[in-house]
C-alpha positions as CSV (number, residue, x, y, z in Angstrom):
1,X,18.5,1.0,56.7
2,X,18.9,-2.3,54.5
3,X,20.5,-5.1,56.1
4,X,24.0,-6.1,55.7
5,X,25.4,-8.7,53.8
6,X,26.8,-11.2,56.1
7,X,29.9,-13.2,56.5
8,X,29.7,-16.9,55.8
9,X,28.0,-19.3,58.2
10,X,31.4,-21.2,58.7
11,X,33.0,-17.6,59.3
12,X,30.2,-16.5,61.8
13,X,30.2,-19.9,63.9
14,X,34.0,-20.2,63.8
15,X,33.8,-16.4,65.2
16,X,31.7,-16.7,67.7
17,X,33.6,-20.1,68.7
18,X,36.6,-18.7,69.1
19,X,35.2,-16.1,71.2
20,X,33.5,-18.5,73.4
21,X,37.2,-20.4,73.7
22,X,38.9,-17.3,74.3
23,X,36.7,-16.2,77.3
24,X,38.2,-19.6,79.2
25,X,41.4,-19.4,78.0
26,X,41.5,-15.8,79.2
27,X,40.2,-16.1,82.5
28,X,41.9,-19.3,83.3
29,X,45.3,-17.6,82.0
30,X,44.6,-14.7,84.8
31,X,43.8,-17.0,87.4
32,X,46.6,-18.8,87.4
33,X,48.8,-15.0,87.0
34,X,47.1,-13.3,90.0
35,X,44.9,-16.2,91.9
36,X,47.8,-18.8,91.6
37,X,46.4,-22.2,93.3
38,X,47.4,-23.7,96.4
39,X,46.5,-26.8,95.4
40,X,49.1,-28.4,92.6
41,X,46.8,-30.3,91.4
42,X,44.5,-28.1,90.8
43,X,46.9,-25.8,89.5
44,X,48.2,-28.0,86.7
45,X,44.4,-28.4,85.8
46,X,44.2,-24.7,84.8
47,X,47.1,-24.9,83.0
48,X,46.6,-27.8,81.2
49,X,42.8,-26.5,80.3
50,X,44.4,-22.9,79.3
51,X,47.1,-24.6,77.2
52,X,44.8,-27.0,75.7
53,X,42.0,-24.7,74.7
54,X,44.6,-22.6,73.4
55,X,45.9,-25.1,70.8
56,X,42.5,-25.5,69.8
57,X,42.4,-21.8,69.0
58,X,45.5,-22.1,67.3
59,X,44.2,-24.6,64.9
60,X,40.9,-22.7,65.0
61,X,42.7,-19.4,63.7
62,X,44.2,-21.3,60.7
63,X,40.6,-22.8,59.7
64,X,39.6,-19.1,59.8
65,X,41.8,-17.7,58.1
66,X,41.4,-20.5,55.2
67,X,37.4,-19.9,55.4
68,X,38.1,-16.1,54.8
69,X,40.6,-17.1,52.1
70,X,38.1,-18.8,50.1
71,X,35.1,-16.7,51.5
72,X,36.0,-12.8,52.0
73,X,34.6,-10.8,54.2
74,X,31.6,-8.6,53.2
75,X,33.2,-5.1,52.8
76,X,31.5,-2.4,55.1
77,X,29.1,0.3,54.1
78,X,30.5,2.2,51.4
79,X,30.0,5.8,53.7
80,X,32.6,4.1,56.3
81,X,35.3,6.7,57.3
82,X,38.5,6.0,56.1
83,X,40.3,6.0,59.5
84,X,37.9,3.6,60.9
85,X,38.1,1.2,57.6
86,X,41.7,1.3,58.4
87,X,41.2,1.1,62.4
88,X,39.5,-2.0,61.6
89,X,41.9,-4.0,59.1
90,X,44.8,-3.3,61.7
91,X,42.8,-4.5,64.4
92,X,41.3,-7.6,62.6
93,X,44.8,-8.7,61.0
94,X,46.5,-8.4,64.8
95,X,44.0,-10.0,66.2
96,X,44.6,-13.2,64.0
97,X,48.4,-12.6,64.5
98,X,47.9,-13.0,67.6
99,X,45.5,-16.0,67.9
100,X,48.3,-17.8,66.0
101,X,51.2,-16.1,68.0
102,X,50.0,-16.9,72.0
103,X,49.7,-20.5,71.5
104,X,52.9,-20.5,69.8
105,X,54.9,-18.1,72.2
106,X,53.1,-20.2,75.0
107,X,53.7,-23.6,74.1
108,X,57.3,-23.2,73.8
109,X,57.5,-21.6,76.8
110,X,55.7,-24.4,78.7
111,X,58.1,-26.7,76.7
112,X,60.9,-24.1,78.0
113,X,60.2,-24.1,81.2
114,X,60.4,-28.4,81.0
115,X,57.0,-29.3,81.3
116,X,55.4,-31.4,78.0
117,X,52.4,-30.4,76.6
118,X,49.6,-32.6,76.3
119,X,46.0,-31.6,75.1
120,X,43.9,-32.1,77.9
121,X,45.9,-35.1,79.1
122,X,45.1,-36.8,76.0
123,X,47.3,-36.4,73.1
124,X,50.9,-35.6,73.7
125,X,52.3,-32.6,71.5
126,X,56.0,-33.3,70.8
127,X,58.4,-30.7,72.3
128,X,60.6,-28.7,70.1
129,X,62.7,-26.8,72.3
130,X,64.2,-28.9,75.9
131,X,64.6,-26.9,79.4
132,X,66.1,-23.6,79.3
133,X,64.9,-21.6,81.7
134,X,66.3,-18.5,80.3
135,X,64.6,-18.9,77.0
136,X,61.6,-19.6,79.5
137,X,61.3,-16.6,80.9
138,X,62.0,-14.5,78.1
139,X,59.2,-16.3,75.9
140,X,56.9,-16.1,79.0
141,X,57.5,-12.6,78.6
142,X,56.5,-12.1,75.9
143,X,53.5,-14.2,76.1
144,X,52.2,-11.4,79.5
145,X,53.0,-8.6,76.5
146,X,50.8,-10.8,73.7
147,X,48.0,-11.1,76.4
148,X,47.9,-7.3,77.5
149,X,47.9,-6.5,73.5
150,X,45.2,-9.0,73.3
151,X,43.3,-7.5,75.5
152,X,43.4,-4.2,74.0
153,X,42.9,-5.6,71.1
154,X,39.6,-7.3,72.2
155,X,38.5,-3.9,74.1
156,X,39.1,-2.1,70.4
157,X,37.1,-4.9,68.5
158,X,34.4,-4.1,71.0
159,X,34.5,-0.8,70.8
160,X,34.1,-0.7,67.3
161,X,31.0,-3.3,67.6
162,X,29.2,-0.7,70.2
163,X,30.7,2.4,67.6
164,X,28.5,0.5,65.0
165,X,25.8,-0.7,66.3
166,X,25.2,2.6,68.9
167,X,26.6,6.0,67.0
168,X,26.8,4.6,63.5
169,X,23.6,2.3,63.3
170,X,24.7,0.8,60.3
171,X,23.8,-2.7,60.8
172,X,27.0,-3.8,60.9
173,X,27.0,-5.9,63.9
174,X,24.4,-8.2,61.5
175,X,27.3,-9.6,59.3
176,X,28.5,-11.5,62.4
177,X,25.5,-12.6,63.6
């Protein structure tokens, strides 16, 4: 099988990046939901490093998105299936809705809620919206819904990585690496 073309180098290390960033962000955002901290102190830590790391994937998202702009994607092998070409787009274009949605949703919340944002204690972030507690918990709502579509959303991407690289063996898995 020949190899396949690949995406950019800014493209692949942003990629990866983001993946890295999303790992903490993801665990930290689950320990604080089911492992909540005794300690305040500790527990402001984790929020402060899950809401920082996610503005840097917010910002992140919109560096990808102008990298694929201006560099498109290699398009996969011409024998793909027309469901999975399609399974793919949908998943790839939520995927970056989302990576600029969660930070959103969840930086208004945390605004909501009363609390200021400021990126890893360091740079303050301005808040739009003042305490409302109701608008609080309906944004953080949504936020628990974003991260369970996340989620599934990652377990697809996956799945589609291990479809390619173990049934298909079409290389694909190359473009991003």
């Amino acid at each position: 099988m020949t190899a396949a073309p690949r995406y950019a180098a800014a493209a692949r290390w942003l990629h990866w990046l983001t993946a890295g960033l999303l790992v903490v962000v993801i665990a930290a955002g689950l320990w604080i939901v089911f492992f909540e901290p005794r300690d305040e102190g500790f527990k402001l830590r984790l929020y402060n490093i899950h809401e920082s790391l996610g503005v840097i994937v917010f910002v992140l998202t919109i560096v990808r998105l102008m990298t694929r702009w201006r560099r498109p994607p290699p398009p996969l092998p011409a024998d793909t299936p027309v469901l999975i070409e399609w399974s793919a787009r949908v998943t790839q274009l939520s995927l970056y809705a989302l990576l600029l949605l969660m930070p959103a949703i969840g930086f208004l919340a945390t605004n909501a809620w009363g609390f200021p944002l400021r990126v890893f204690d360091l740079i303050a972030l301005p808040s739009p919206v003042g305490k409302d507690e109701a608008l609080a918990a309906t944004l953080s709502f949504l936020h628990a819904c974003g991260a369970i579509a996340m989620g599934t959303l990652i377990g697809a991407h996956l799945g589609g990585a291990a479809y390619h690289t173990f049934v298909r063996r079409d290389n694909l898995m190359d473009r991003m690496t």
